[in-house]
Structures are given as C-alpha cells and as structure tokens.
C-alpha positions in Angstrom: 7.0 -12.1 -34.9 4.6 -12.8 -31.6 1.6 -10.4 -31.1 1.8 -11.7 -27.1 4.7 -13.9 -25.3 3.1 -14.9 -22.3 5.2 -16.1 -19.3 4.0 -18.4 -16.6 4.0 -20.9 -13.6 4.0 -21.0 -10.0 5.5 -17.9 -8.0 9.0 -18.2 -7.2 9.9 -20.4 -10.0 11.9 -17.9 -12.5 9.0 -16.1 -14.3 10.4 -12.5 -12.9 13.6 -13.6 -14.5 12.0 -14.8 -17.4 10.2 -11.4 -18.5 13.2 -9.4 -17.8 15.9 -11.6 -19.8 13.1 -11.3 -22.9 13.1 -7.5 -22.8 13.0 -6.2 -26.0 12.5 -2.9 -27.7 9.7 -4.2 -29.9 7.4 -5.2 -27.0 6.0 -3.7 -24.4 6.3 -5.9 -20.8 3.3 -5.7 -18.8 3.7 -7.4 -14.3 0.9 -9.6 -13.9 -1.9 -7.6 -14.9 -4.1 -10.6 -14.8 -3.4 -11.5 -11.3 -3.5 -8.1 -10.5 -7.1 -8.0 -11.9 -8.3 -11.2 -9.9 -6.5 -9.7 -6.6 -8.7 -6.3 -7.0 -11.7 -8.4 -7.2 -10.9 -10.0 -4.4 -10.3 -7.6 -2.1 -13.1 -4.9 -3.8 -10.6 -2.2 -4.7 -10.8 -0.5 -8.4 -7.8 -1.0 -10.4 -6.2 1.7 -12.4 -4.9 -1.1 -15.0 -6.5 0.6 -18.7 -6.1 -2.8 -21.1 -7.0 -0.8 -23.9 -4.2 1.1 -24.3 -2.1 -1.6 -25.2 -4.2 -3.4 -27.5 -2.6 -3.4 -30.8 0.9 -3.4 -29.2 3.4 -6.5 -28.9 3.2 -7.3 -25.7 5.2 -9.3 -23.4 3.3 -10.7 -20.0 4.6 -12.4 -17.3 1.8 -14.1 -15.0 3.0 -16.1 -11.6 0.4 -18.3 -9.9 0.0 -17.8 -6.2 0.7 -17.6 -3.2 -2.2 -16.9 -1.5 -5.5 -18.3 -2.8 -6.8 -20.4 -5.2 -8.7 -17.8 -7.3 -4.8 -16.5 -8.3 -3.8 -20.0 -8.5 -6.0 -21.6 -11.0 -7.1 -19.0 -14.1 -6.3 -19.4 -17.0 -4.0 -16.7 -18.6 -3.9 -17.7 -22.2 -7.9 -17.1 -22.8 -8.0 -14.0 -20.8 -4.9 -12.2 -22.4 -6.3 -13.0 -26.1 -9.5 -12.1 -25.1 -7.9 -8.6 -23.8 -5.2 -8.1 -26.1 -7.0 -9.8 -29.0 -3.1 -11.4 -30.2 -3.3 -13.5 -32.7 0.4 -15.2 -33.2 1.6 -16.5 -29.6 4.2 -18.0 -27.4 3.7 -19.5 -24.7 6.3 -20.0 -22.0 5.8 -22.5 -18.6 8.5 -22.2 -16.3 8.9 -24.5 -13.2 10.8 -25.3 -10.5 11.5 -28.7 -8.3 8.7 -28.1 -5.5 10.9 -28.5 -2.2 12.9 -25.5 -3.5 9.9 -23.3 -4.5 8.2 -24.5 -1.5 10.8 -23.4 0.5 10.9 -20.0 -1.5 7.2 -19.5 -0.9 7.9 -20.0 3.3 10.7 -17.7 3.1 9.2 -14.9 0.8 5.3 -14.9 1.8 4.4 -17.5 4.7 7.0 -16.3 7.2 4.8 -16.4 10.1 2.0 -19.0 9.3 2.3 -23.3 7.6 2.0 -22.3 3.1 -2.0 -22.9 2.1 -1.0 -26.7 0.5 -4.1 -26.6 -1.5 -2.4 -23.3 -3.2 0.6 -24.6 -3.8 -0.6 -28.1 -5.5 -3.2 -26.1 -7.7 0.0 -23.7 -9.1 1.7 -26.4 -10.0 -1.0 -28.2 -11.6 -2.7 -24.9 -13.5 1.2 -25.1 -15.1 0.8 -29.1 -16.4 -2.8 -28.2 -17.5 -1.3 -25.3 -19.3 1.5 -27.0 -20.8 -1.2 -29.8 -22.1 -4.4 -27.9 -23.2 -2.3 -25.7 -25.9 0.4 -28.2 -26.4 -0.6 -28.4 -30.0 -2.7 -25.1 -31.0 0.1 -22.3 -29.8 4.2 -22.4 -29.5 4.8 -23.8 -26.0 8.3 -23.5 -24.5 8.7 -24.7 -21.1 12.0 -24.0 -18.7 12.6 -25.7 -15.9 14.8 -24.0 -13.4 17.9 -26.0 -12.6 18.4 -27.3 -15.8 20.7 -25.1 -17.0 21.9 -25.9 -20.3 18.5 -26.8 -21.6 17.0 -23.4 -19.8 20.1 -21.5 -21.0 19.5 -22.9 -25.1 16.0 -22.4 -24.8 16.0 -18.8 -23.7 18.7 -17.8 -26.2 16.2 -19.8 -29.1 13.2 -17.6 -28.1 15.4 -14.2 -28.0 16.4 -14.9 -31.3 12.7 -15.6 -32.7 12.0 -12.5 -30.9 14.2 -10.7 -33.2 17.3 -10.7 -31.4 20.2 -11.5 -27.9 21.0 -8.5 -27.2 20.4 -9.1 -23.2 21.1 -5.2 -22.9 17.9 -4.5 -24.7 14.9 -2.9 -22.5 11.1 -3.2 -23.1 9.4 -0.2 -25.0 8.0 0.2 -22.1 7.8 -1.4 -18.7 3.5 -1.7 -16.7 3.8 -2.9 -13.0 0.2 -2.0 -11.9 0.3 -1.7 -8.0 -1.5 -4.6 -5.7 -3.8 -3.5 -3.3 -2.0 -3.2 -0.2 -2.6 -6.4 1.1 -0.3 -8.2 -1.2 2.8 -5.9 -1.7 5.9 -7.8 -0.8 8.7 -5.2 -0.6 12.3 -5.6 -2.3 11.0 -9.6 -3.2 11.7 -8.5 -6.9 15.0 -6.6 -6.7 17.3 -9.5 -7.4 15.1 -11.3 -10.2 14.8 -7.8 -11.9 18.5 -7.2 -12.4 19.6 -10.2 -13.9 19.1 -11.0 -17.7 21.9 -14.2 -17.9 21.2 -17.6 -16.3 23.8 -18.4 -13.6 23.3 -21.6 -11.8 24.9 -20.5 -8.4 22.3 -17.9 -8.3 19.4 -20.1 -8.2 18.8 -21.2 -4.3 19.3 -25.1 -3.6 17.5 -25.0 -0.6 14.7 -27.4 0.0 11.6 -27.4 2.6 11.5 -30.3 4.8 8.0 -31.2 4.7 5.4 -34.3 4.4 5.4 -35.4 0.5 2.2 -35.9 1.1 1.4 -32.3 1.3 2.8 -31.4 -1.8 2.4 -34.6 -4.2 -0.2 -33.3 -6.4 2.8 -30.9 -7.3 5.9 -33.0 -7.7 3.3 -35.4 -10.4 3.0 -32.5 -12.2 6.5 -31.5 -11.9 7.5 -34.9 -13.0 4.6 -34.9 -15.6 5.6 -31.6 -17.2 9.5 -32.8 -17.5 8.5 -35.8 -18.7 6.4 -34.6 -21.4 10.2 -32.0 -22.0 11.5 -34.8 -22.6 9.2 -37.4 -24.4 7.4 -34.2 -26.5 5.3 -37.1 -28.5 4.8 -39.1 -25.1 1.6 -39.5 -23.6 -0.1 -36.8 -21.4 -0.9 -37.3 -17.8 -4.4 -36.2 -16.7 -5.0 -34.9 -13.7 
C-alpha cells in the first residue's frame, strides 16, 4: 500500500478528475496544498494549511500546474511532498492532455479577458515531461493521457485495485481544500470534475485553440515526448 499517491500535470488536463475517481477510505485527499503554499507566498498572505497533522496518514494529493505564473508552474511536487509528509512507498501519477484542447480550456476557464501567459503554459507542460523522466526509474510512475480512453480507463482501474480496491462509490477519509487567497479563486470551475468518478469520452471537451504553434511548441514536444516514452517505456528520453 502507498504512504502518498501524488497526482499531477498542467491545469485543466484531468487531475481534479483524477483525485476524485481514486477516493478511497484509507487515504486522506488533500487540493493542491503545494500550490496553495507557493500562491501565499506570492501574494504575502499566511496560510491556514497545518502539514503536520497529516503526517503519518496515507495521503492522496492532487497538484495542477498553472495558470498564472511560472513560480506555480515549475516546482517540483515529488521533493516537497516527501519532504512534508515524509512518505516513503509512492505513486506517482502524470496526467496530460493534447495542448490545443487544454489551451483552449485555460482561455475559457482563467484568461477570459486577456492572450494565456505562453511562457506558463510551455513550462506546465514541460515540469510534466521532466517529472515523468527524473523518477521514471526510482518511484511507480503512471501517466494518463486524456483522450485516450481505453488506456486511461485500464490504467485507472490498475491503480484502484493496487490501492486496495474499485469501488468508485468509495469517499476519502477525509477531504483538505485549503482556500487561495482571493486572487485566485475561480468559482464553480471544479463542480463538474468533482462529481464524476467514471471516464466518459463525450465528457471530455474536443475543442481546440486556434493559435500560432509556435506559441505553444515547447508544449506539444513534451506532449509528444511524454506519449512517446507511454508507448516506447524502454525508449530513449528526450531532454529538454
């Protein structure tokens, strides 16, 4: 049994859906208390987020990189959650998603009224491929990519079951969503992700920005990369 599952990979890409269809009674799920750490420091509010009381526990975290700087876009999650939660057995799980649909995502959800921070993008997607490489061979890595259904459907039932069960009606222990400072509260944007524990493809938006590849091509290599390495697991890494 895992000490910590830890979920991650650019906002918007199925990581909300991810934590909730991997509730399980044995393990408490904690929101993005890492981001939620860096996003205090940023904006020089005091967080009400007590680590300590869940060290010893099995936890389950899901961390989404982005969408706003590149201080929530780059950290690494892995390091800081042992060092926190000192775990000792972990899973890892990437999750991605092709970058014209989670572009178009980000526009809709958080850039409404202003052109996505490129720069922020690219560096989500590419924290993900470093991820996915740097502890490739020291932890259990799983990565999902969104819109591959029956590979994203067999994986997810594979972990539930090393988790110590499918029941998809289970609920965590208990459920920490420490509150963002003001600034980055985006209200009702996790309603639909929270709901739904079972995969269904015609849930899953198809549509795709129109924008210059160029913006974004740091993150379809690494999308391409990452599903490359899915596919070819004793391949050769691309470095970045």
């Amino acid at each position: 049994m895992y000490d910590l599952v830890l979920i991650a990979g650019p906002c918007r890409s199925g990581t909300t859906f991810v934590f909730n269809a991997l509730s399980h009674s044995d393990f408490i799920g904690v929101f993005q208390p890492l981001k939620h750490q860096i996003r205090c420091e940023l904006s020089g509010t005091s967080s009400e987020m007590k680590f300590e009381h869940y060290v010893g526990n099995r936890i389950v975290i899901k961390e989404a990189f982005g969408p706003y700087s590149l201080e929530e876009a780059g950290y690494d999650p892995v390091q800081k959650a042992v060092d926190i939660f000192q775990a000792e057995k972990i899973l890892l799980v990437l999750v991605l998603r092709s970058p014209t649909e989670c572009l178009a995502s980000w526009e809709k959800a958080f850039y409404s009224d202003r052109p996505v921070n490129d720069r922020v993008f690219n560096q989500a997607y590419l924290n993900t491929l470093r991820l996915q490489q740097k502890y490739a061979t020291v932890l259990d890595v799983e990565t999902l990519i969104l819109g591959q259904e029956q590979h994203f459907t067999r994986t997810l039932d594979e972990i539930r079951i090393r988790l110590g069960g499918i029941d998809v009606a289970q609920r965590y222990r208990d459920y920490v969503k420490p509150r963002d400072p003001p600034r980055y509260e985006v209200h009702g944007l996790l309603d639909k992700a929270l709901k739904g524990k079972d995969y269904n493809a015609a849930y899953v938006s198809r549509d795709t920005a129109t924008v210059d590849i160029s913006r974004i091509a740091v993150a379809l290599q690494c999308y391409s990369a990452a599903k490359h390495s899915l596919n070819n697991p004793n391949g050769s890494h691309h470095e970045f």
